[in-house]
C-alpha positions as CSV (number, residue, x, y, z in Angstrom):
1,X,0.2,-153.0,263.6
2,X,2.1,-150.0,262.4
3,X,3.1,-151.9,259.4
4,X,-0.5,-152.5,257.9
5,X,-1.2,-149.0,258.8
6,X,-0.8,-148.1,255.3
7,X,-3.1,-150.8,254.2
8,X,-6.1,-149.1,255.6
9,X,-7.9,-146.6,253.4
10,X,-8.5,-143.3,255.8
11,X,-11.7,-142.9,253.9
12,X,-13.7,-142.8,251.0
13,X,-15.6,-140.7,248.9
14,X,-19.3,-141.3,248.3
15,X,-20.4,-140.0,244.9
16,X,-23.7,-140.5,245.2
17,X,-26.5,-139.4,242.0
18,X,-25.5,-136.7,239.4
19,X,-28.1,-133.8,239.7
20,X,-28.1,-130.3,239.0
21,X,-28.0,-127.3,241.7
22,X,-31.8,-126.7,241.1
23,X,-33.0,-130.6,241.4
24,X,-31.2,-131.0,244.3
25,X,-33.5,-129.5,247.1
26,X,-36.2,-131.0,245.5
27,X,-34.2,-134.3,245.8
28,X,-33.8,-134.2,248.9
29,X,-37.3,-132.8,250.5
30,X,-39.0,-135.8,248.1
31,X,-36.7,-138.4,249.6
32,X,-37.0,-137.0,253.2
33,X,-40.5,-137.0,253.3
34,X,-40.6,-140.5,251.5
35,X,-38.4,-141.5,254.7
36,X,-40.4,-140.0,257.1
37,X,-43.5,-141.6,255.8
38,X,-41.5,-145.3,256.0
39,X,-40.2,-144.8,259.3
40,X,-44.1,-143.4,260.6
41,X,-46.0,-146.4,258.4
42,X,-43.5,-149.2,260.2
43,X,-44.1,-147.4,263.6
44,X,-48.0,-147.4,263.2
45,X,-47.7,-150.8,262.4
46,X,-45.8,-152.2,265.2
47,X,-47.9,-149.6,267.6
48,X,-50.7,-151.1,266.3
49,X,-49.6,-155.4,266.5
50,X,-48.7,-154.3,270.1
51,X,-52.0,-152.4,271.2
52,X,-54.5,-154.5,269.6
53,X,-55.3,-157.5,271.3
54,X,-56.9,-158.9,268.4
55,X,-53.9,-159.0,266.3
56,X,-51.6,-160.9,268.9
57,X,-51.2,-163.9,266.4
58,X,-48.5,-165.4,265.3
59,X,-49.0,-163.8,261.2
60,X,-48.9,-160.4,263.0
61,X,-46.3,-160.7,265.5
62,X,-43.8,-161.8,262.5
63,X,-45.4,-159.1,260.3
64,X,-44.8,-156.5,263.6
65,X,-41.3,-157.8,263.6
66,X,-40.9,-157.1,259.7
67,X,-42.1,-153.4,260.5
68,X,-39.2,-153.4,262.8
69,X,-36.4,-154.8,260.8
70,X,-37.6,-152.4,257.8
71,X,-37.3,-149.4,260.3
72,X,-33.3,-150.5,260.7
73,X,-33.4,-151.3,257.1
74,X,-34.3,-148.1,255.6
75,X,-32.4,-146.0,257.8
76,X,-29.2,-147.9,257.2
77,X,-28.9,-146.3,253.8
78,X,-31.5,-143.4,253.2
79,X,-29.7,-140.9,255.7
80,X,-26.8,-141.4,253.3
81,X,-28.4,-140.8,250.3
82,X,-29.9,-137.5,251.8
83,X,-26.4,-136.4,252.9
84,X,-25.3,-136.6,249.4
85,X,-28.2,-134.8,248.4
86,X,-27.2,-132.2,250.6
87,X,-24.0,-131.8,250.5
88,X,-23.0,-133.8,246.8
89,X,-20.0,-135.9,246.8
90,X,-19.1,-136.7,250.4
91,X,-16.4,-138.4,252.6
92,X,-16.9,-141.3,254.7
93,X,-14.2,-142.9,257.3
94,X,-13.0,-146.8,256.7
95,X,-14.9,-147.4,259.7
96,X,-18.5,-146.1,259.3
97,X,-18.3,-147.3,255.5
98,X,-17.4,-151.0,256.4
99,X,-20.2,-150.7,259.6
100,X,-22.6,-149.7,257.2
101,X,-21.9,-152.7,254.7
102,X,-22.0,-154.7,257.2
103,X,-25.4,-153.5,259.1
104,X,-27.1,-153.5,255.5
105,X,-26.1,-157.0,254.5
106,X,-26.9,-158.7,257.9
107,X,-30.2,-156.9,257.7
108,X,-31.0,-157.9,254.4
109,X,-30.0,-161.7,255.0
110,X,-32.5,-161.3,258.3
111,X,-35.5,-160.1,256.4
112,X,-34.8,-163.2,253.5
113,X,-35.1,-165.7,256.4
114,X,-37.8,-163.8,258.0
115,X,-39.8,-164.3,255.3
116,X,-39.3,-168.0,255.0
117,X,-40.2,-168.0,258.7
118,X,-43.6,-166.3,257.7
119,X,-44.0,-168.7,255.1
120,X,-43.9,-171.9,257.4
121,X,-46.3,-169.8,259.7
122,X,-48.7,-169.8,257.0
123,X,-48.0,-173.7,256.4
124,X,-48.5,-174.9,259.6
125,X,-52.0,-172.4,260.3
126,X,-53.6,-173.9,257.0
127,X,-51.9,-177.4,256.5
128,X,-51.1,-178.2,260.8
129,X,-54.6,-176.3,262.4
130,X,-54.9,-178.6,265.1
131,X,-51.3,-178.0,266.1
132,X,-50.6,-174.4,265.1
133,X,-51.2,-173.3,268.5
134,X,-48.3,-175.3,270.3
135,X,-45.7,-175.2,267.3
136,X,-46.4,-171.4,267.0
137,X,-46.5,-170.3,270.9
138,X,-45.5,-167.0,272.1
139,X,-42.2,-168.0,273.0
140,X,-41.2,-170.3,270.2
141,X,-42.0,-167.5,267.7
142,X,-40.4,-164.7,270.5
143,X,-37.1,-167.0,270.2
144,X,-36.8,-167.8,266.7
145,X,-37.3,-163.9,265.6
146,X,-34.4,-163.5,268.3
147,X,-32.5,-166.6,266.2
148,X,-32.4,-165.1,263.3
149,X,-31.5,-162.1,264.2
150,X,-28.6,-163.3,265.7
151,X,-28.0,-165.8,263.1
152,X,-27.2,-163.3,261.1
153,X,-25.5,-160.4,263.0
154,X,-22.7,-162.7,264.0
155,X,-22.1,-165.1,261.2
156,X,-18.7,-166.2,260.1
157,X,-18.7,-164.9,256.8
158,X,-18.9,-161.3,258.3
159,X,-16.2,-161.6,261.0
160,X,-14.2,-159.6,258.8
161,X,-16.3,-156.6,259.6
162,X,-16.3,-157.8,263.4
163,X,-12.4,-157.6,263.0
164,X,-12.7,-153.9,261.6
165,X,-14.5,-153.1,264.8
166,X,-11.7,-154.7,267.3
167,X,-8.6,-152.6,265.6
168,X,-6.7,-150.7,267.9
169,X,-7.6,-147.6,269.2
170,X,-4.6,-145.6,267.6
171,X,-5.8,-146.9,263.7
172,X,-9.8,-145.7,264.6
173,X,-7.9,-142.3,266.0
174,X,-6.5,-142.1,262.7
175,X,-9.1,-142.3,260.5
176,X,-11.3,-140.0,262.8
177,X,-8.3,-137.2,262.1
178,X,-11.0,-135.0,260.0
179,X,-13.7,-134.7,262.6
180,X,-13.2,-132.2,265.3
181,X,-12.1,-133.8,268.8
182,X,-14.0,-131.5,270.9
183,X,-15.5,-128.0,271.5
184,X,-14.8,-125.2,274.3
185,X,-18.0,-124.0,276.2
186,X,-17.5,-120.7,277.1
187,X,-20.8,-120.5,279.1
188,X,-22.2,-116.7,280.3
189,X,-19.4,-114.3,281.2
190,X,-19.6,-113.0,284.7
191,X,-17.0,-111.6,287.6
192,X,-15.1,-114.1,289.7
193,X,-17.7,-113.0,292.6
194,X,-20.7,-113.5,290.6
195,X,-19.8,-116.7,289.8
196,X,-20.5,-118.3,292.9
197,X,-23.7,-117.2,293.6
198,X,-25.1,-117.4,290.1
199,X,-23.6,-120.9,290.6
200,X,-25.6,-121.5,294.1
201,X,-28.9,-119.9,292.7
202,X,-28.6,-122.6,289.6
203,X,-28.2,-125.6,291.8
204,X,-30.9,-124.7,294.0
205,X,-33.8,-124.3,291.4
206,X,-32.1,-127.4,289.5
207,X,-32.3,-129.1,292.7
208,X,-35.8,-128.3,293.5
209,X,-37.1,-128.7,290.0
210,X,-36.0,-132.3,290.2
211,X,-37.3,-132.9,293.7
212,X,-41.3,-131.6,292.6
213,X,-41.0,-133.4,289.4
214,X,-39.7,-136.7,291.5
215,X,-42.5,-135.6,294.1
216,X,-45.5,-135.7,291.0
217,X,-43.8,-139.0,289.7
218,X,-44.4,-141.0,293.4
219,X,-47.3,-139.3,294.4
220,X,-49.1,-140.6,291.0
221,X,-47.4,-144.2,291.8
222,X,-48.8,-144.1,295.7
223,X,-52.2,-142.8,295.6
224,X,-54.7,-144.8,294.1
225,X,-56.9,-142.3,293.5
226,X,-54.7,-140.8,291.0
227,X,-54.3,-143.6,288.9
228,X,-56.5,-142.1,286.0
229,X,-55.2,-141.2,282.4
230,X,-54.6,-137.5,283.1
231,X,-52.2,-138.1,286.1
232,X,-50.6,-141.0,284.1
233,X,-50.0,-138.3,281.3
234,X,-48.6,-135.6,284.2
235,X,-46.3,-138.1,286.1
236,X,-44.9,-138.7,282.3
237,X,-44.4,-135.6,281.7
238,X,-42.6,-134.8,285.0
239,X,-40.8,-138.0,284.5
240,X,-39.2,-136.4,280.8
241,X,-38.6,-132.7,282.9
242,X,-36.3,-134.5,285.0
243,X,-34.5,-135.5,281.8
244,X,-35.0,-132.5,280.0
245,X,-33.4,-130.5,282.7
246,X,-30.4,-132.6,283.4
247,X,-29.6,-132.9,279.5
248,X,-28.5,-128.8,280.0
249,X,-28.0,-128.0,283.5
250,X,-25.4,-129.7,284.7
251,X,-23.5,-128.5,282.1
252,X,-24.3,-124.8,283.1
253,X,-23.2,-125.8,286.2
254,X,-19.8,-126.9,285.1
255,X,-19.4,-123.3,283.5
256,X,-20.5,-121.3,286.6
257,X,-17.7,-123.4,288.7
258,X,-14.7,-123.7,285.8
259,X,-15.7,-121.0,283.8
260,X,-14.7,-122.1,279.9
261,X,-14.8,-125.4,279.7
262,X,-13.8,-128.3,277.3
263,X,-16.2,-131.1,276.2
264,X,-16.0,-134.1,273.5
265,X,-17.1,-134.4,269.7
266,X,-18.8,-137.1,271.1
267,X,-20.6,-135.9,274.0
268,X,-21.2,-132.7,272.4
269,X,-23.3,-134.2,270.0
270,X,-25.4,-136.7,272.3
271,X,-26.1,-133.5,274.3
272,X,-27.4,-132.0,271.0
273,X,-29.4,-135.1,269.7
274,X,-30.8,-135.8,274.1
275,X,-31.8,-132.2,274.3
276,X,-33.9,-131.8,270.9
277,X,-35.3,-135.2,271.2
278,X,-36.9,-134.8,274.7
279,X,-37.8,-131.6,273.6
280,X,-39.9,-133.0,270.7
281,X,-41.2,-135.6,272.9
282,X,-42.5,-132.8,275.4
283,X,-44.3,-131.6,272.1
284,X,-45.5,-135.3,271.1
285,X,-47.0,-135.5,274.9
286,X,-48.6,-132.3,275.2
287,X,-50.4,-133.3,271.9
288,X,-51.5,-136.9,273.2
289,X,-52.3,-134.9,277.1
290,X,-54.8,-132.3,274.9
291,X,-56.2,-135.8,273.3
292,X,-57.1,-137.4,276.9
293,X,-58.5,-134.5,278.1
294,X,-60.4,-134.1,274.6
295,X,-61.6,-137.6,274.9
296,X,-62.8,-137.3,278.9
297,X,-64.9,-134.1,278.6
298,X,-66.5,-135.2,274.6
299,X,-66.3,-138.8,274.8
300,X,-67.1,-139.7,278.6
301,X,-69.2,-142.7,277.9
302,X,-66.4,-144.4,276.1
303,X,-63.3,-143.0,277.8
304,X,-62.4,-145.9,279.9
305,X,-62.5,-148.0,277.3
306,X,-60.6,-145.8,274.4
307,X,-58.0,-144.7,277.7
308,X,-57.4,-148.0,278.8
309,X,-54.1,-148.4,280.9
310,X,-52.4,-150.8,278.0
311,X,-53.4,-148.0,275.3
312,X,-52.3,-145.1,277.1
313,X,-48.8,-146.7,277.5
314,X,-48.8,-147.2,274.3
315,X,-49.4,-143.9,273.4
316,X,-46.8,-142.6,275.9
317,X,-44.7,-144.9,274.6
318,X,-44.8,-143.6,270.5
319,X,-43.9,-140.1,271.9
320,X,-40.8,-141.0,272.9
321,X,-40.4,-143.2,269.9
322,X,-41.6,-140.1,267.6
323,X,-39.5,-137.6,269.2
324,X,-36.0,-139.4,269.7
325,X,-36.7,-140.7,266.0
326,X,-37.4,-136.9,264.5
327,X,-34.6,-135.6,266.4
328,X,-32.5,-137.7,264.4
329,X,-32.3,-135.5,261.4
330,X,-31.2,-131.8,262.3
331,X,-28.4,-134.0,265.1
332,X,-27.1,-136.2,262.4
333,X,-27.0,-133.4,260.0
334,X,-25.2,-131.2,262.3
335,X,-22.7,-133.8,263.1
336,X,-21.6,-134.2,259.8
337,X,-20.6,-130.8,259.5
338,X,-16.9,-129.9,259.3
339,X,-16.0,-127.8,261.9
340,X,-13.3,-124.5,262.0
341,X,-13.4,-123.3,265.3
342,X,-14.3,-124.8,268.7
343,X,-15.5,-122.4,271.1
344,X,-19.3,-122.7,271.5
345,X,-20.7,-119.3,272.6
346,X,-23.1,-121.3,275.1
347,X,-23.2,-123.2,277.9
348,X,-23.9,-126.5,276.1
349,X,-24.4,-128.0,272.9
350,X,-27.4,-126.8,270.5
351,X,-27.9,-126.2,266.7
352,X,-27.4,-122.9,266.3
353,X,-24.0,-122.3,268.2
354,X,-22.4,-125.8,266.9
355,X,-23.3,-124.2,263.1
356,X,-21.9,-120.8,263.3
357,X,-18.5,-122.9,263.4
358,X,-18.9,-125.0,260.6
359,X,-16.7,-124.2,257.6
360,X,-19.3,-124.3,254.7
361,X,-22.5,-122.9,254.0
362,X,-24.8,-124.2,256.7
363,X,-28.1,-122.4,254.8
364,X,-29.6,-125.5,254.1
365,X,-29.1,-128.0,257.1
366,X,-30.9,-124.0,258.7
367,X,-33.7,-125.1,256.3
368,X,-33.9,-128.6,256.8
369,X,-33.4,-128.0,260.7
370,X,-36.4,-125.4,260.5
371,X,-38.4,-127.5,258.5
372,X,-38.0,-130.8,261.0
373,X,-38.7,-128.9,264.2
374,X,-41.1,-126.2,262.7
375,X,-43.6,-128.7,261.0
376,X,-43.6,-131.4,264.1
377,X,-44.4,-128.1,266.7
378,X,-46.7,-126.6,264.0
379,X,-48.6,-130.5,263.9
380,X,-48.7,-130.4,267.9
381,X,-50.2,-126.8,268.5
382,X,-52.6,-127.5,265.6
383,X,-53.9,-130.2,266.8
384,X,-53.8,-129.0,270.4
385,X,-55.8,-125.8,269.6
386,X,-58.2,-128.2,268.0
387,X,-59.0,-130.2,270.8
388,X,-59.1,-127.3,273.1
389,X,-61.4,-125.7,270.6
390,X,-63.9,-129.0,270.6
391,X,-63.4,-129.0,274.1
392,X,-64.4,-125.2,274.4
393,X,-67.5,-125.8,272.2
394,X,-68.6,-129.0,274.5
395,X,-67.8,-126.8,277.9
396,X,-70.1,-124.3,276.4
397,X,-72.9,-126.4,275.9
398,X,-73.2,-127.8,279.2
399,X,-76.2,-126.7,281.3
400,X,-75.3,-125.5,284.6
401,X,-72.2,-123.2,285.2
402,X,-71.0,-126.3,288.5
403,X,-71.2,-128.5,285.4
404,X,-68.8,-126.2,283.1
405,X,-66.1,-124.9,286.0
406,X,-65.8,-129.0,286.6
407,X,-64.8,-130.0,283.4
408,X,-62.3,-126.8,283.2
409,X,-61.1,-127.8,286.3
410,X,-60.1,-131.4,284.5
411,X,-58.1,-129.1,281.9
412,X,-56.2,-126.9,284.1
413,X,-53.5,-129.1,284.9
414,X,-52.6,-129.3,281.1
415,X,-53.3,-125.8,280.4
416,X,-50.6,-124.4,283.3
């Protein structure tokens, strides 16, 4: 293998389009929000194939599983171009390039017998009605989206790109050579004898943190009587605290035993992309929690029905979709960073410690970063302030004060 290291291309540079300094920005927002407004569409769509029980056919479970493999389409290329809109001409290692050609040509080959697939579905429903049914089953149309899929992903022609996958792990070292191998933590500076007992005190609230949130979780799982929407919502929340919490903690209490510590590229950056995308899921749920309670105290009559269990996992379900997908964007842009220095002054991995080391200008991933996070917290307060405020305005109306401290009482859990 050392002889056909020199065969290998390191990486490549990705020209990209030719615009001036001014256009750029504009460029970029305009193909961002273009993005963003694919990725949400497809997402509505396959939220709403899934939730609706009258679109659990056999036209829209293939169109649902279009929705899907346009999400993975899209997002193959797109956060490439907007890289390049960034940051202009920019490198990319052997490895990710050929992934990428490969990913975008096995997807693309997918959707073309996907929609031959859709076309014999329409055959068979107008020219075969009396057999649509059988020949078009949930699990014959389950197993031949799963077909083609793999079908695709693992023909011959592309074993080539399989192969590029398989190379040793001294060649992938090389090419990675650019990219910083990991970061130093340096944590909160205390004495030697402070150390322990800020170490002590840490574990112990981390430690009873994740036993009341585990506590909430079975106690909405064991009592029956708390199996409406609003516990549902709480023992989800409590459920994405014990995540939250672990995503940082542990880490801190690496630094309060070991004092500076070392950590991964890698793991540095999942840390990064885990933290912010729980924390915009907390956002996403708080939003859909203010809706529930909205929905209970102006729209009691129908509650039950527009709360159902199936559309309240659902709707749990999108903000963890929403938030891991948003998070996406200020992690991937901060990975891509080059990087000068490695000691992170914090105990673990967030935007604004990783960027004070990069080696360019980082003004605009601040912008884009601001813009992500800002406008998705912005979105979830307005709209929780509105409910609250419709809920206020309902409260308020009510005739006797037993009536009004009741339906506070229904919002108090959210409110705390």
């Amino acid at each position: 293998m050392a002889q056909l290291n020199h065969t290998w291309a390191q990486s490549f540079i990705l020209a990209g389009f030719s615009a001036s300094g001014t256009l750029r920005p504009l460029a970029f927002l305009g193909t961002l929000c273009i993005y963003l407004l694919t990725l949400a569409g497809n997402l509505f769509i396959i939220v709403l194939v899934r939730a609706d029980a009258g679109l659990s056919t056999p036209m829209y479970f293939f169109i649902g599983v279009l929705s899907f493999l346009e999400l993975w389409y899209v997002s193959a290329t797109v956060p490439t171009l907007l890289h390049t809109w960034l940051r202009g001409r920019s490198a990319v290692s052997a490895a990710a390039c050929f992934l990428q050609l490969y990913v975008f040509h096995s997807l693309g080959m997918t959707e073309c017998h996907l929609l031959g697939l859709m076309a014999l579905d329409r055959y068979l429903a107008i020219c075969r009605p009396l057999h649509y049914h059988a020949l078009m089953s949930r699990k014959v149309r389950f197993i031949h989206s799963i077909l083609l899929a793999l079908g695709r992903f693992f023909k011959k022609q592309n074993s080539e790109a399989v192969n590029l996958l398989s190379l040793p792990q001294r060649i992938m070292a090389q090419l990675n050579h650019t990219w910083a191998q990991s970061f130093i933590l340096a944590g909160f500076s205390a004495s030697g004898t402070l150390r322990p007992l800020a170490f002590l005190g840490t574990l112990c609230i981390y430690l009873l943190t994740l036993a009341g949130n585990l506590f909430i979780i079975v106690l909405v799982r064991a009592d029956a009587g708390l199996s409406t929407p609003m516990y549902f919502f709480i023992g989800v929340l409590s459920f994405l605290e014990l995540w939250y919490v672990s995503a940082t903690v542990p880490t801190l209490l690496h630094t309060w035993l070991r004092g500076r510590s070392a950590v991964s590229a890698a793991a540095c950056f999942l840390q990064l992309y885990v933290f912010h995308s729980l924390g915009m899921t907390e956002c996403h749920l708080l939003g859909v929690m203010a809706l529930d309670r909205y929905l209970a105290i102006c729209r009691p009559l129908h509650y039950h029905a527009l709360m159902s269990r199936k559309v309240r996992c659902w709707l749990a379900g999108a903000t963890w979709v929403a938030g891991f997908s948003a998070a996406l964007v200020p992690a991937g842009l901060t990975a891509t960073l080059p990087f000068c220095l490695r000691e992170v002054a914090h105990y673990f991995c967030d935007l604004a410690p990783l960027m004070r080391l990069a080696c360019v200008d980082t003004g605009w991933h601040a912008r884009v970063h601001i813009t992500v996070i800002g406008m998705i917290n912005a979105c979830n307060l307005v709209l929780i302030l509105g409910l609250y405020g419709g809920i206020l305005r309902a409260v308020l109306k009510l005739p006797s004060a037993l009536s009004r401290a009741k339906a506070f009482s229904t919002c108090f859990s959210h409110m705390t």
